[in-house]
DRENVO-699276 format. One record per residue (C-alpha): x, y, z; residue in one letter. Coordinates in pm, whole numbers, plus 50000, padded with zeros to 5 digits. Layout:
<rs>
XYZa
...
</rs>
This chain:
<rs>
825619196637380x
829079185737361x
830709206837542x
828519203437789x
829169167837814x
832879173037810x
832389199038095x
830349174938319x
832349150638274x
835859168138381x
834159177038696x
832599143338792x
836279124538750x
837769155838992x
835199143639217x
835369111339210x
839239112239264x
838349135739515x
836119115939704x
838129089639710x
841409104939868x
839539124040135x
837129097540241x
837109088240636x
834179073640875x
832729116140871x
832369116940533x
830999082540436x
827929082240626x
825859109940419x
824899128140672x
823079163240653x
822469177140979x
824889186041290x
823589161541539x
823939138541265x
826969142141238x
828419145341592x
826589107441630x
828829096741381x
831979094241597x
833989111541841x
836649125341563x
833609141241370x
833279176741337x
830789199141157x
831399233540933x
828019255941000x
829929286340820x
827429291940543x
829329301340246x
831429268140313x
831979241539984x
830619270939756x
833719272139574x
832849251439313x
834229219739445x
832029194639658x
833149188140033x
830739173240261x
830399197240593x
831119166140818x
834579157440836x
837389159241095x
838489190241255x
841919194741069x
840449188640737x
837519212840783x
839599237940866x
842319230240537x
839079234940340x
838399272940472x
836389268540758x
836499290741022x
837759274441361x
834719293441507x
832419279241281x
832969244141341x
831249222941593x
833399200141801x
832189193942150x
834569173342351x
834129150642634x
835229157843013x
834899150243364x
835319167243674x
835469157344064x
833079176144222x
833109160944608x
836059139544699x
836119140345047x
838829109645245x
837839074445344x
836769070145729x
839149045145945x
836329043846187x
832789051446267x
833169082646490x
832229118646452x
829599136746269x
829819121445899x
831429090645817x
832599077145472x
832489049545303x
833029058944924x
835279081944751x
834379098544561x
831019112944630x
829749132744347x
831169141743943x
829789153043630x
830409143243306x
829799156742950x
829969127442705x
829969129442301x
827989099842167x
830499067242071x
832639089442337x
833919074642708x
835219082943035x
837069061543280x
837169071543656x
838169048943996x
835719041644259x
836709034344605x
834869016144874x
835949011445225x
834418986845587x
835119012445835x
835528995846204x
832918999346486x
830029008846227x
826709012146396x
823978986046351x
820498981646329x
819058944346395x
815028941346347x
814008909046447x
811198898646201x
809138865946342x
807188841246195x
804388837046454x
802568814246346x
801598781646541x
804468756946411x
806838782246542x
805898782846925x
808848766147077x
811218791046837x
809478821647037x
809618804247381x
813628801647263x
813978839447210x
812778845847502x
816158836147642x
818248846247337x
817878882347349x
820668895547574x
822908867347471x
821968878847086x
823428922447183x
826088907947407x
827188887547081x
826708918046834x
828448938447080x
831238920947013x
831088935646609x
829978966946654x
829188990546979x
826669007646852x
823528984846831x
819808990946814x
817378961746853x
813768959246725x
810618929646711x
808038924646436x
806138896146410x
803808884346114x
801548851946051x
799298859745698x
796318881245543x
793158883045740x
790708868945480x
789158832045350x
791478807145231x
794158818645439x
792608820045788x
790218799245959x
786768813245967x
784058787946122x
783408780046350x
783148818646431x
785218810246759x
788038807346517x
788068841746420x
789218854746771x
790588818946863x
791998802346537x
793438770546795x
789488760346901x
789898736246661x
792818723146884x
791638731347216x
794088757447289x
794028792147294x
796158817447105x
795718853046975x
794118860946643x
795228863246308x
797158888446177x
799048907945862x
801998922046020x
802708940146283x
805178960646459x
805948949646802x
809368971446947x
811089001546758x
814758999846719x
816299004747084x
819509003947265x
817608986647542x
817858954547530x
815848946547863x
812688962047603x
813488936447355x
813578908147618x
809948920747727x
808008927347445x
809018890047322x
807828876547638x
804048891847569x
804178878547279x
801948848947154x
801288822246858x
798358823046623x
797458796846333x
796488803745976x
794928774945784x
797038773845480x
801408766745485x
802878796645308x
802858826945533x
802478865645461x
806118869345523x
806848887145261x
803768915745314x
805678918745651x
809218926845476x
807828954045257x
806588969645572x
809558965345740x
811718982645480x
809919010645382x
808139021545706x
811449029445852x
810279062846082x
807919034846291x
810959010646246x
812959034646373x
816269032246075x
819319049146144x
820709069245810x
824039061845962x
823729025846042x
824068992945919x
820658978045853x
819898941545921x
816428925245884x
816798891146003x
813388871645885x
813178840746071x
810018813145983x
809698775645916x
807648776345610x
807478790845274x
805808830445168x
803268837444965x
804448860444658x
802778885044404x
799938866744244x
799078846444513x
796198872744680x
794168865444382x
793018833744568x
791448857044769x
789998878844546x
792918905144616x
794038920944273x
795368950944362x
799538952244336x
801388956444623x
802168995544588x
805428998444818x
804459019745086x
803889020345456x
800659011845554x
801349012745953x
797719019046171x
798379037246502x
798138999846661x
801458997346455x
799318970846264x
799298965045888x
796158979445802x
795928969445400x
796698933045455x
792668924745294x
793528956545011x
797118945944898x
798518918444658x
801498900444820x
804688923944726x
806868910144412x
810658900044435x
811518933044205x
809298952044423x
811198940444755x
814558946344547x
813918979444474x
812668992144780x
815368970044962x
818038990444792x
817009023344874x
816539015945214x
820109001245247x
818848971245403x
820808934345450x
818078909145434x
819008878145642x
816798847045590x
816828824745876x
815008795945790x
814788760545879x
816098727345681x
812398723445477x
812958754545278x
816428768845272x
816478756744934x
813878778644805x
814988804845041x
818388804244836x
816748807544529x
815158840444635x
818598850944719x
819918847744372x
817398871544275x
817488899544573x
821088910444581x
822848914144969x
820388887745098x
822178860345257x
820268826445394x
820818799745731x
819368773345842x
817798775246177x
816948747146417x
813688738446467x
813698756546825x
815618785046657x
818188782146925x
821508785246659x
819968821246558x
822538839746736x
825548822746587x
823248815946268x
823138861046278x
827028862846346x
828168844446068x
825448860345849x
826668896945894x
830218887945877x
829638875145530x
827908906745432x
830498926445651x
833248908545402x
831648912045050x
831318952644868x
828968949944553x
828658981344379x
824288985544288x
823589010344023x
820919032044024x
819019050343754x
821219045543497x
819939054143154x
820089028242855x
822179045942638x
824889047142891x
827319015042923x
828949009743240x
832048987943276x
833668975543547x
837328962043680x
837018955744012x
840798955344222x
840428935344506x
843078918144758x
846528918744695x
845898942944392x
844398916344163x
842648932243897x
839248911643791x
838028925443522x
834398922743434x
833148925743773x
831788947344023x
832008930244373x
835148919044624x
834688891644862x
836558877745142x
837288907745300x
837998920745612x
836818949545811x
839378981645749x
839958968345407x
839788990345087x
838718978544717x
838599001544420x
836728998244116x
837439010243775x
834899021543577x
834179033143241x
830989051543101x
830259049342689x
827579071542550x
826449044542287x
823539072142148x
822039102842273x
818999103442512x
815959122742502x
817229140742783x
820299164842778x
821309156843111x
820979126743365x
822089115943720x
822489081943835x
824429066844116x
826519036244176x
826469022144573x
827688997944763x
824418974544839x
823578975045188x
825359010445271x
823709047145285x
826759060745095x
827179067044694x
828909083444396x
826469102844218x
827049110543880x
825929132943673x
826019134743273x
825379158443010x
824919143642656x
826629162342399x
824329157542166x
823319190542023x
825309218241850x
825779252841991x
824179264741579x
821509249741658x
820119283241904x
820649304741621x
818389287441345x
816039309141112x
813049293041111x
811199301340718x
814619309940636x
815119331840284x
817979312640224x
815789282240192x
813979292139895x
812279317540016x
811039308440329x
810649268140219x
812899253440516x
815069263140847x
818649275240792x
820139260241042x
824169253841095x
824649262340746x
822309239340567x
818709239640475x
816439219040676x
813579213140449x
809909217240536x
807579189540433x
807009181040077x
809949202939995x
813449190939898x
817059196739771x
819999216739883x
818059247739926x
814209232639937x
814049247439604x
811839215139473x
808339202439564x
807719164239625x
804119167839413x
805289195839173x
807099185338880x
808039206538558x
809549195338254x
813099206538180x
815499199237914x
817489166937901x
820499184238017x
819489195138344x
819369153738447x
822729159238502x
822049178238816x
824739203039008x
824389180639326x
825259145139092x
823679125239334x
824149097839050x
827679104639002x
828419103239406x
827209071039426x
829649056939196x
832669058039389x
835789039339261x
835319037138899x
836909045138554x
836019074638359x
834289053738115x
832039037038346x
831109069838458x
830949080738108x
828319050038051x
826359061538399x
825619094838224x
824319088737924x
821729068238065x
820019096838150x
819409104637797x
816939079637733x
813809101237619x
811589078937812x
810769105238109x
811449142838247x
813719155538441x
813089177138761x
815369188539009x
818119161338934x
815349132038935x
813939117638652x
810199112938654x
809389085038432x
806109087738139x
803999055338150x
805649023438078x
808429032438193x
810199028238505x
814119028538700x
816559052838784x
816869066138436x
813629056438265x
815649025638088x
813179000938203x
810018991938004x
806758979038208x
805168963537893x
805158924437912x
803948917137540x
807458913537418x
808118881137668x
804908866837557x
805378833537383x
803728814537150x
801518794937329x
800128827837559x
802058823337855x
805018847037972x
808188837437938x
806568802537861x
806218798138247x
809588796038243x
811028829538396x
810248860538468x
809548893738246x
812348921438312x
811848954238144x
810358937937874x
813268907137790x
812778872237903x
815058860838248x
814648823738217x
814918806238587x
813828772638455x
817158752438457x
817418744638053x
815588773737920x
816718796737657x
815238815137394x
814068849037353x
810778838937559x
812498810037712x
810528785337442x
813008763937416x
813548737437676x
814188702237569x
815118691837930x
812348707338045x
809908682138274x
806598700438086x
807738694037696x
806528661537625x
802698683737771x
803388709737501x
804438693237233x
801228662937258x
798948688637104x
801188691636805x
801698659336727x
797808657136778x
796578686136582x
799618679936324x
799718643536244x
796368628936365x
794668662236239x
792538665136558x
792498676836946x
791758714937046x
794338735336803x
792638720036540x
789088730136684x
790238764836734x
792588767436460x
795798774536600x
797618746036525x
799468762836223x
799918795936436x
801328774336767x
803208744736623x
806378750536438x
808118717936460x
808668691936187x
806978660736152x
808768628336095x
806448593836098x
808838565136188x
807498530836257x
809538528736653x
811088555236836x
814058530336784x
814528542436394x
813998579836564x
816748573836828x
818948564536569x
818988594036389x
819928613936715x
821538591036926x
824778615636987x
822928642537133x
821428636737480x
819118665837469x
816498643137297x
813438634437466x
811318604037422x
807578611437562x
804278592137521x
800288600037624x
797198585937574x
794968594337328x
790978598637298x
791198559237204x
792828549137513x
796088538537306x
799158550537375x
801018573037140x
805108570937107x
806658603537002x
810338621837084x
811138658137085x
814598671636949x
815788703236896x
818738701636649x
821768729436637x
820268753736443x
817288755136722x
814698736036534x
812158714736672x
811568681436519x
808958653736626x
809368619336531x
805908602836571x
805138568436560x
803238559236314x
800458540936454x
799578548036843x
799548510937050x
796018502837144x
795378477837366x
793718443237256x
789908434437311x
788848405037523x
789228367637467x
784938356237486x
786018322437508x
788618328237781x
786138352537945x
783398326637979x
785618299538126x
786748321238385x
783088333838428x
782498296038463x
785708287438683x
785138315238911x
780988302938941x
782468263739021x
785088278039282x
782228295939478x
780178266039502x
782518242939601x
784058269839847x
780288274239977x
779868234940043x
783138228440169x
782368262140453x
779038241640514x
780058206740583x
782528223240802x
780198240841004x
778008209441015x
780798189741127x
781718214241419x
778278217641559x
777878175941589x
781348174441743x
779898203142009x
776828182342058x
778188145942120x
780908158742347x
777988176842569x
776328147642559x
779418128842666x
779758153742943x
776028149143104x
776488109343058x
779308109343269x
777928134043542x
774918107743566x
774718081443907x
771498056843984x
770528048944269x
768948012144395x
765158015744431x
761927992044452x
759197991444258x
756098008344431x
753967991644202x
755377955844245x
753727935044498x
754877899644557x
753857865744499x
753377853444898x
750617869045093x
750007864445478x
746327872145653x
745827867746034x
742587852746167x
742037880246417x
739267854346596x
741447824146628x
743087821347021x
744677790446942x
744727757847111x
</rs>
């Protein structure tokens, strides 16, 4: 056994030393497959030659090239993919818009094979060719509020191509008009008049309400345009947001009715006075389902799923905006060009103006609107997968790099930006290949790229599949190694996951040493120490792991489950004061030591433990004396002193004393102090007689009694002569009141009659 251990031990220092001279970012990362390893890093290379590292020596089969190949591996066994690129359509800028093809963006198409952690930089180049052809639709807001801006039109139109003729001589001009969905809130339904005449309730007449529709198809007649405005007429929709934005989807994507060049600049110019319903807002209506993004054109060239429809959402309008090539232009009045603006922020290559309230600054409001998008490239991408990371320099006027960007502004027409661009394969796909595309918004041309993810290894095709190699038929040889079927395991699958035989202490010490390789960087002795862990009787040994009997537990079987050896004297473990670790006390209680962290003097629950000692030990009662542990439980020594103050004295150097106190079954209060001296043993001084409170004074008692009986009453009389004294005041001051209020008036007596009474002597005529 010995030897054995000398042997071992001469081959894990070779490794060690090994390991650490050869180590690099291959070989620290563990890996055991191919594609493990090729996601490691670029530099990585893998050694599927199968009788590779069988020499004795360990060497891990990911590593870089040149060291693979110093170890005896065949260059045609190892697997190094490498990344490239290549130019596959590169055809020269156009100075103008003439001829058959014209070309905006060089190059055109490329392919790439990237290596995961791996990138490729490439240039980009984008160019405003002169006299490019243009398509204007003119989408209107007619709804009633806008009547004098279509009466304005009406005049505008050949002044509108002679101004874009003036940019461009190839122009196309098209009409679509739009007011809101058909349905209840957003129209006016009663009286029923309203539903063929929504102005009866302002005695007027207009047409009725509609979705969208298409009025004129992209033409290089301009007389047509001038016409079909003039047929045109208002409606009126009861609610303030329109159904502009239903009308842009249709717009975009039904661009055979539209009538969209391929080769053509496309400008939808979206002209209203008030602000759009979005996504969400059909639900008023009892519309749920989402906008889906396609043309939905009757043969009236009327939106026929206006009632069917949600309202489309910005992302919605973005994305179909975008692959459409089309330069939205809101036109909008003063009200909302704010909110306008903030759908701009989130639909790249829109661009907003404010329009008078008769619309009649559109034309110059149009000019200035293509010549900003005429002077800004901004590279869209398309379709690009996660995993890829795209980043962008962009070299702009006067050669000024920018880095972090991917647009150029203030340009003019003829000019020519180029972008830089580099592509990082941060990790591999699902896919093994994928095309995306980077364009400039608003223009039909783009680079298309496509990229294949070196991912995989070329070994891979030639795998056996229940290999023999793999212990008989246990796993997939594949690129050298064994790729283990479930429940099977190590280097060949020669070991089951349920399956475990005994085997003799030595073979712990496995060929693989997965023990050994993990301790990297340390002396002989240390590994010396590692090993003979193993050796601890306490568990078998399969296939390099130890499989540990019960009560046992760790790497090596060195750690005990049982908790009765941290149990402490008074039942609990670690006396609540720590925590059991194969079976020895870790105190955690600040204070605590002892071999079940008994001993705390500091600790805040001492003076609890140690009151049923000095009960059960001096006073001879209290539960360990009922249950007769008090012998078993308390091992301190009792000392009676009269005060704590003799006590102190005796251990007034050492600050670890405590002084504690409690009440007893008497309701006095018993002095005591706990000390543990150097030795580590516990001594009590008690006080000798607990302090009990004194019984109460009769005499003082019954005078209070009295007092308190004496206070009341005269507290009683003095509340009722008070009240007594408030209600006269009340009554004498009313009576003041109606005395005063009282006036008499002079009167006679009915009753008195007075003393002189005269009769007339109705027969006497006098002398």
């Amino acid at each position: 056994m010995v030897v054995v251990v000398e042997v071992v031990v001469v081959e894990v220092v070779v490794e060690v030393v090994a390991v650490v001279v050869g180590s690099n970012i291959c070989t620290s990362r563990g890996v055991t497959t191919c594609r493990q390893c090729l996601a490691v890093d670029p530099s990585c290379a893998w050694c599927s030659q199968e009788e590779f590292g069988k020499g004795g020596s360990s060497v891990s089969r990911c590593d870089l090239k040149t060291n693979l190949v110093k170890l005896g591996c065949r260059s045609d066994s190892v697997e190094f993919p490498l990344s490239s690129m290549q130019i596959l359509e590169d055809s020269p800028l156009s100075d103008k818009a003439s001829g058959s093809t014209v070309t905006q963006i060089r190059p055109q198409k490329m392919h790439m094979v990237l290596r995961p952690g791996d990138s490729k930089r490439f240039t980009v180049s984008v160019k405003q060719v002169e006299d490019y052809p243009v398509d204007l639709y003119y989408l209107m807001d007619l709804s009633y509020s806008m009547k004098d801006d279509l009466e304005k039109l009406v005049t505008l139109g050949n002044l509108l191509a002679e101004a874009m003729r003036k940019t461009t001589s190839n122009l196309r001009m098209g009409f679509g008009a739009f007011v809101d969905k058909t349905v209840s809130p957003y129209m006016y339904t009663f009286p029923a008049k309203a539903v063929t005449n929504p102005c009866e309730g302002i005695s007027e007449t207009c047409q009725a309400q509609f979705g969208f529709k298409h009025v004129l198809t992209l033409t290089e007649t301009v007389s047509r345009f001038t016409e079909e405005v003039k047929k045109q007429q208002v409606s009126r929709n009861r609610d303030s947001p329109e159904g502009g934005f239903d009308a842009i989807m249709q717009a975009v994507v039904c661009k055979d009715r539209i009538g969209w060049r391929p080769d053509a600049s496309h400008l939808l110019v979206f002209t209203t006075d008030a602000k759009t319903h979005i996504a969400l807002d059909g639900r008023i209506a009892g519309i749920v389902q989402p906008n889906d993004g396609l043309c939905h054109l009757d043969n009236d060239n009327i939106y026929n799923k206006t009632t069917v429809l949600d309202y489309p959402s910005l992302a919605l309008m973005n994305e179909k905006m975008s692959e459409n090539n089309i330069n939205l232009i809101f036109a909008v009045t003063s009200y909302v060009v704010p909110l306008y603006k903030e759908y701009s922020q989130l639909i790249p290559g829109t661009t907003v103006g404010m329009l008078d309230r008769d619309s009649g600054n559109v034309i110059e409001l149009i000019q200035e609107a293509y010549a900003k998008i005429r002077s800004k490239v901004e590279l869209d991408l398309v379709d690009v997968p996660e995993e890829l990371n795209l980043a962008f320099n962009a070299t702009c006027l006067n050669g000024e790099v920018i880095p972090g960007v991917r647009s150029c502004s203030g340009l003019k027409i003829g000019d020519t930006v180029s972008f830089s661009v580099e592509a990082q394969l941060r990790s591999c796909p699902k896919e093994k290949s994928r095309t995306f595309k980077i364009k400039p918004l608003g223009f039909k041309d783009s680079l298309e790229v496509t990229v294949d993810f070196a991912c995989n290894c070329e070994c891979e095709a030639s795998a056996q599949p229940n290999s023999a190699l793999c212990s008989q038929g246990n796993g997939t040889f594949e690129c050298g190694v064994c790729q283990c079927h479930q429940g099977r395991l190590g280097p060949h699958c020669e070991c089951s996951v349920e399956d475990y035989s005994p085997s003799d202490d030595a073979n712990c010490i496995p060929r693989r040493r997965p023990h050994v390789q993990r301790q990297r960087r340390l002396s002989v002795r240390t590994v010396l120490l590692s090993l003979k862990r193993v050796w601890t009787n306490h568990g078998k040994c399969n296939c390099g792991f130890c499989q540990c009997d019960a009560g046992w537990k760790g790497e090596n079987c060195n750690c005990t489950t049982r908790t009765d050896t941290c149990m402490s004297s008074i039942g609990l473990l670690c006396s609540g004061r720590g925590n059991c670790e194969c079976g020895v006390c870790q105190c955690t209680q600040p204070g605590a030591y002892g071999a079940t962290c008994e001993k705390c003097p500091t600790c805040p629950d001492s003076c609890t433990i140690k009151q049923q000692c000095v009960e059960c030990q001096h006073f001879k009662r209290g539960q360990y004396v009922t249950d007769n542990s008090c012998n078993r439980i308390c091992k301190d020594e009792i000392r009676v002193v009269d005060d704590l103050g003799k006590g102190i004295g005796a251990v007034s150097q050492d600050s670890n004393a405590v002084n504690c106190s409690y009440k007893d079954e008497n309701d006095c209060v018993q002095h005591f102090q706990y000390y543990e001296d150097e030795s580590g043993k516990s001594i009590l001084f008690v006080v000798k007689e607990p302090v009990c409170p004194e019984g109460p004074d009769v005499l003082v008692v019954s005078l209070a009694v009295a007092g308190a009986i004496l206070l009341l009453g005269l507290i009683g009389l003095l509340i009722w002569k008070l009240l007594i004294t408030i209600h006269d005041r009340r009554e004498y001051a009313k009576f003041e009141e109606e005395r005063a209020k009282a006036k008499w008036d002079t009167a006679h007596n009915p009753l008195y009659k007075g003393a002189t009474s005269t009769f007339t002597n109705v027969a006497y005529r006098g002398n």
